[in-house]
N, C-alpha and C positions, 0 to 999 in steps of 0.2 A: 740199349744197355741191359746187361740182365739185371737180375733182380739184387737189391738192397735192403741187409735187414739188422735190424738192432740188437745189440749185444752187450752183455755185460762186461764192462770195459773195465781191465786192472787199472790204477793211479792210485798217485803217491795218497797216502793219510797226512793229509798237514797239521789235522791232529797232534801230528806222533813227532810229524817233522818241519812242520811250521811252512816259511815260502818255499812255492812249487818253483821257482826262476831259478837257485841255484843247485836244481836238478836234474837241469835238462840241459842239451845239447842242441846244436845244429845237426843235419844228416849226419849219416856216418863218414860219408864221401866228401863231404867238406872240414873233416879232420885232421888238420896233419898232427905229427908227432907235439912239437912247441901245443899244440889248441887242447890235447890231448893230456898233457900234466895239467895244461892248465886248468881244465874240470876235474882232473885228479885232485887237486889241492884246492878245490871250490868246496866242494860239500862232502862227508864221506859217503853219501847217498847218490851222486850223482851216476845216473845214469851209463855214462861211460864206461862206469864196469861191466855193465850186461853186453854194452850195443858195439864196442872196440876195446876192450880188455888190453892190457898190456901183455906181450911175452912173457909166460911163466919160466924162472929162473929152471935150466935144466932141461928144457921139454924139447927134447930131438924131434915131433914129431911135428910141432906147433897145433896140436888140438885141445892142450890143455888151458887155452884162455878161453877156448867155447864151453868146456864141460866149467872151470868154475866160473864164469858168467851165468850159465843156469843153476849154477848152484849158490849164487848171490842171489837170483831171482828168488829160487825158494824160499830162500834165508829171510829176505827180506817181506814176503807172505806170511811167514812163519809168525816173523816178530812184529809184522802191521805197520811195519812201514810203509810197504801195498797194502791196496783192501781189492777185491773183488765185488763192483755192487753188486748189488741184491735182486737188481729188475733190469732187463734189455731195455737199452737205449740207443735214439740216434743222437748225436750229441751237433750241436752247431756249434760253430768254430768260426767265428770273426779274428783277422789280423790286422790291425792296424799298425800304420807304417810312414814313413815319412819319402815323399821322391821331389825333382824337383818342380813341379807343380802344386806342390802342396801336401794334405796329410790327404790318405786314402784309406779306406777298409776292405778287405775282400771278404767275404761272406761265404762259407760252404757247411757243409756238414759232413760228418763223420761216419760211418759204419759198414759194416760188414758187404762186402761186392764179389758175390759170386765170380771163381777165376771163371776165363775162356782161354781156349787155346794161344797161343800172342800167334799175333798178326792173322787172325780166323774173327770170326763172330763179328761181333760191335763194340769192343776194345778193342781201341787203334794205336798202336805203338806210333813215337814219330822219330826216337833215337836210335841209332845203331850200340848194340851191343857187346860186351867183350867178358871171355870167358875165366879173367880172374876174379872181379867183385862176385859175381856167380859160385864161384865155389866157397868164399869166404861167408858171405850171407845165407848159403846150403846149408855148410855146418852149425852157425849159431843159430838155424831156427831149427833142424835136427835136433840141437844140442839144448835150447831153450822150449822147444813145443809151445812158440810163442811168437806172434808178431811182435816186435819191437819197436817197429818201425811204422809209418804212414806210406804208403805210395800217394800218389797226389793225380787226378781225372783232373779233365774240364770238359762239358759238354754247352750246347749252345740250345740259347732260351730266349732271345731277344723280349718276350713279354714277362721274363722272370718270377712267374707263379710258385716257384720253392722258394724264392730267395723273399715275396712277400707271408711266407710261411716262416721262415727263420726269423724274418723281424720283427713277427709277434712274440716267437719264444724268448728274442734276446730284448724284451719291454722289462723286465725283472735282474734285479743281480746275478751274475754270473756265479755257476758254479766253480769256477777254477780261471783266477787271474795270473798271468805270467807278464814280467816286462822282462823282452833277454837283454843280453850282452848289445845288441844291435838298437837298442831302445826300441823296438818294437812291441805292442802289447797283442796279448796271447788271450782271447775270452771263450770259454765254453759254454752251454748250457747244455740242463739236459733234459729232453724229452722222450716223457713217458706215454703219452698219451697215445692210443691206439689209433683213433682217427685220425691228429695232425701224421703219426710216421705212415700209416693207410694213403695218406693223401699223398704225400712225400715217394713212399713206392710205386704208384700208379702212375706218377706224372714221371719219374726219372726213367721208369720202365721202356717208355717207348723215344728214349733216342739213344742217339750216340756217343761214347765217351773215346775219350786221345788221352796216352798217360803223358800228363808235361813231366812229373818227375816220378822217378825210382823203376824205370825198364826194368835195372840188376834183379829189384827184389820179386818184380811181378814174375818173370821167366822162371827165377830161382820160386816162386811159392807153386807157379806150375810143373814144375819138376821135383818138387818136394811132393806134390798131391799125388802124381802119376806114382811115385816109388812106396808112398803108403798104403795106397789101391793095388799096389803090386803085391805087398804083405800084407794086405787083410785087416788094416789096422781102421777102426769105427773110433765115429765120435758123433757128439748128440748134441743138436741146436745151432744155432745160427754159430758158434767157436769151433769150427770144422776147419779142416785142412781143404775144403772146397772152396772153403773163400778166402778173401785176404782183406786185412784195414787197410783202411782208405779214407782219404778226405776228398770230397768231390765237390767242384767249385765252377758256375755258368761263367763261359771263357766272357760274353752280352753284358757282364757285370760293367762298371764303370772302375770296382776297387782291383781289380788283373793290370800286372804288369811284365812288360819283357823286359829286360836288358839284354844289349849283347855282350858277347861274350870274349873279350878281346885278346888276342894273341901276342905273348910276351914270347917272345926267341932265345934260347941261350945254344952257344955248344954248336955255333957257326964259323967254323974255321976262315980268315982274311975275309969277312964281310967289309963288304964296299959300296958303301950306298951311291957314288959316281957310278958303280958299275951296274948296280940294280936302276940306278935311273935310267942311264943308256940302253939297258934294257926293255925297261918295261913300257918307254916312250912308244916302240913299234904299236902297243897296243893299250896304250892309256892316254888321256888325256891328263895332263900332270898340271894341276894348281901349286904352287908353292907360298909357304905362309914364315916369311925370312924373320931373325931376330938377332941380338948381338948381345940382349944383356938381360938378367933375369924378368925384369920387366915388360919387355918386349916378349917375351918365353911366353910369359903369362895367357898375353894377348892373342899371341898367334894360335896358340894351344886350342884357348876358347872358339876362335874363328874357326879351325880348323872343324872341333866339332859340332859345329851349327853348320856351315857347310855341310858336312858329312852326314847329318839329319837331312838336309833338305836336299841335296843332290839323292839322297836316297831313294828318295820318293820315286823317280823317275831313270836310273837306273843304277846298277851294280856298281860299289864304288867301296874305299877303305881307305883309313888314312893311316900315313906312314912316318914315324918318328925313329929315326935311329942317331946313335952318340957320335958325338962331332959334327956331325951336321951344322948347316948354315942356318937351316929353315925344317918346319914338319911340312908334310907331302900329302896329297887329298887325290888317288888315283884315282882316275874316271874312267869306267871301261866305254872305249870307241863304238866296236859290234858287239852285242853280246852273242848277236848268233856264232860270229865267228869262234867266241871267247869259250863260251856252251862246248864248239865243236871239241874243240883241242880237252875239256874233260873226259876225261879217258873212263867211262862208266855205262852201264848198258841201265838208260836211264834217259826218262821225258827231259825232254828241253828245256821244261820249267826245273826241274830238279840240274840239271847240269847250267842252268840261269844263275841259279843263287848266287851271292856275294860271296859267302866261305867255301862254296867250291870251288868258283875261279881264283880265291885267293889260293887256296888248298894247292889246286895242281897247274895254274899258270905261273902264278910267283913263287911261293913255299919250293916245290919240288923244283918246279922246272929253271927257277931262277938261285933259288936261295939253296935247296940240297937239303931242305925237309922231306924227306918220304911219306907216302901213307902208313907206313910200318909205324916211323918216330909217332907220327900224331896219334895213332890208333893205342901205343904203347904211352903216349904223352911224356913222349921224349923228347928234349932239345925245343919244347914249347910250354908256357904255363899258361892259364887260362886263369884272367880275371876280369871283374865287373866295372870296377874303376878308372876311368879313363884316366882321371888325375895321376893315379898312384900307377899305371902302367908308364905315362910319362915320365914320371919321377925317377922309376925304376932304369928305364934304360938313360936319362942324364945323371946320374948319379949312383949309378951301379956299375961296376966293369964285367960284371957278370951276363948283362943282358946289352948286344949291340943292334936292335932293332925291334921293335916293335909294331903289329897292326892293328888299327882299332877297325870294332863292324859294328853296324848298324846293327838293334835288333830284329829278329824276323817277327814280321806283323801276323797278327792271327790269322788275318783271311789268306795268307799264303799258307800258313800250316797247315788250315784245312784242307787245300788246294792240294799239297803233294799228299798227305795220308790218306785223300779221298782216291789217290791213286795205289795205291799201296806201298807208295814208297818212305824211307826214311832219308828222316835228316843225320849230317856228319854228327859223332857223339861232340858234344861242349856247344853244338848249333845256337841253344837254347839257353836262358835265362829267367826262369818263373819266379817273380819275386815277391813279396818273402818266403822263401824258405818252410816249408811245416818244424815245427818244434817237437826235437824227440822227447819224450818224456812224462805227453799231456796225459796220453792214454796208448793203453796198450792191450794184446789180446792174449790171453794164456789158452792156447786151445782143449779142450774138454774131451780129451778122449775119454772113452769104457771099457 
């Protein structure tokens, strides 16, 4: 990994503005419209003006919610509702979170990560990309001269000598507590000391890092770097357009988790799950998990997904719930080499193996008349975390006539395809919790 350095990090004065929780947001990318009043009418501080600004009334051009986003940031410097500390720091970052296992902690820390070319060096991408977030996240950090946002590393440590680093600095109260929306608690500290961030650099220096989350912003902060370098534009200390914020988090930890990431349907003209089953028989082993009354609903749902865990273990598999239905469906792929075959991608076996690529182009396209276009465009498909609530959705919405749930992808498989260079389908992935936007932020220091 290259080099990691401390930086004087903007965040809120609670001073000025009391809790830091109703000023801060989820990603930007996890925003819809409905989540996005709704932090509107949370604090007049929040966040969300900088990071997705609302359409400014009149603006044919749509860049006037990036230029006054940075001009709410200054505003809000001005009047010390941000402060800029005073000394470079790494900041540790503990999130504590609830799954069903119990409560968990991930443990990372925060700052400054020199860019690399994406997909060159030792930053490893593992998402595919797409060129509208890219240009949206261009202009607000053009228009802001500012990280806003976190991208999110994981590198691997199985003897975890940073992370027994972080949990001497986090023996002391935390410099900035958040609990969000999600109950989730939000802990920073922050360290000044020269020889714990010394130790910190030397040891993250020599491995690898995979971004789990924010590909958009890392590609877009190397293409913002390259067009600075092109005008001649300088800046002084680790707050450079050479690097970017980051939280970086050992995947070896015990507090990482995935979810998968499961695909809701809408916008499928005479879907027929008779006809999808006849189908999909040639080349799936089909469980069915039957019910008649919401009770029985309950049951099968659950079996369905413990199934789906442990069939996973051992091959390619995704279960299938769509309206009207007698029972949900637990497809079991027969050959995977054969299955492999028929994905249409100039791409390792292991990569054309995965679960969501055979769902992607054996069922989706080849059965159901999803395109790779629709998904790439995230059309005619929603992507959510919740198995419960995607169930829900298509029994009790007319809107969505079919649903597939996936397994999460296990870390030693991500290693496995990025160690090749290749990437996962974008939504592949699920890192949970979420970084909180809001905690810290970087205003870069030009001269």
């Amino acid at each position: 990994m290259p080099e990691v350095f401390p930086f004087r990090a903007v965040r809120f004065n609670t001073t000025n503005v009391g809790e830091v929780a109703p000023l801060t947001t989820q990603p930007y990318d996890r925003i819809d419209a409905d989540l996005q009043q709704r932090y509107y009418d949370q604090h007049p501080h929040n966040i969300i003006r900088i990071i997705k600004r609302k359409e400014e009334e009149g603006d044919s051009t749509g860049m006037m919610k990036y230029e006054k986003g940075a001009e709410t940031l200054q505003e809000w410097l001005k009047e010390g509702t941000l402060l800029q500390e005073m000394k470079p720091c790494i900041y540790v970052y503990y999130q504590t979170y609830q799954t069903p296992q119990g409560e968990k902690t991930r443990k990372g820390f925060s700052a400054m990560v020199r860019l690399q070319e994406p997909g060159k060096g030792r930053i490893l991408p593992h998402e595919q990309t797409h060129s509208g977030p890219k240009i949206d996240r261009f202009r607000l950090l053009n228009a802001t001269k500012s990280h806003t946002e976190q991208v999110f590393f994981i590198y691997s440590d199985p003897k975890k000598k940073i992370n027994a680093i972080l949990d001497e600095a986090a023996k002391r109260e935390p410099d900035i507590v958040a609990i969000d929306e999600m109950g989730e608690t939000h802990r920073v500290w922050k360290i000044m000391d020269p020889a714990t961030i010394a130790a910190i650099q030397k040891d993250i220096r020599t491995r690898d890092a995979i971004i789990a989350d924010g590909h958009h912003r890392y590609e877009t902060s190397w293409n913002y770097c390259q067009e600075m370098k092109k005008q001649g534009r300088k800046c002084e200390g680790p707050e450079t357009y050479e690097n970017i914020l980051a939280t970086v988090v050992n995947m070896d930890d015990e507090g990482m988790s995935i979810f998968g990431s499961h695909r809701l349907c809408y916008g499928v003209p005479n879907f027929d799950i008779s006809r999808l089953l006849s189908q999909a028989k040639e080349h799936f082993d089909i469980r069915e998990y039957p019910f008649s009354n919401d009770e029985e609903e309950t049951f099968a749902q659950q079996e369905l997904v413990e199934d789906l865990r442990i069939e996973g273990h051992q091959k390619p598999c995704f279960g299938v719930v769509a309206k009207g239905a007698p029972a949900h469906y637990l497809f079991m792929v027969r050959d995977t080499k054969e299955l492999a075959a028929r994905v249409r991608a100039k791409k390792s076996e292991a990569w054309r193996s995965l679960d969501v690529n055979i769902l992607h182009s054996v069922v989706l396209e080849e059965m159901v008349g999803i395109t790779p276009q629709h998904l790439a465009d995230e059309d005619k498909v929603e992507f959510l975390r919740d198995a419960g609530e995607v169930v829900e959705s298509v029994l009790k919405n007319e809107k969505y006539p079919v649903a597939f749930l996936v397994n999460p992808i296990r870390l030693e498989t991500i290693r496995q395809i990025v160690s090749k260079g290749e990437r996962f389908p974008q939504k592949s992935t699920d890192f949970y919790p979420k970084l909180l936007t809001g905690l810290l932020l970087c205003k870069l220091n030009y001269v």
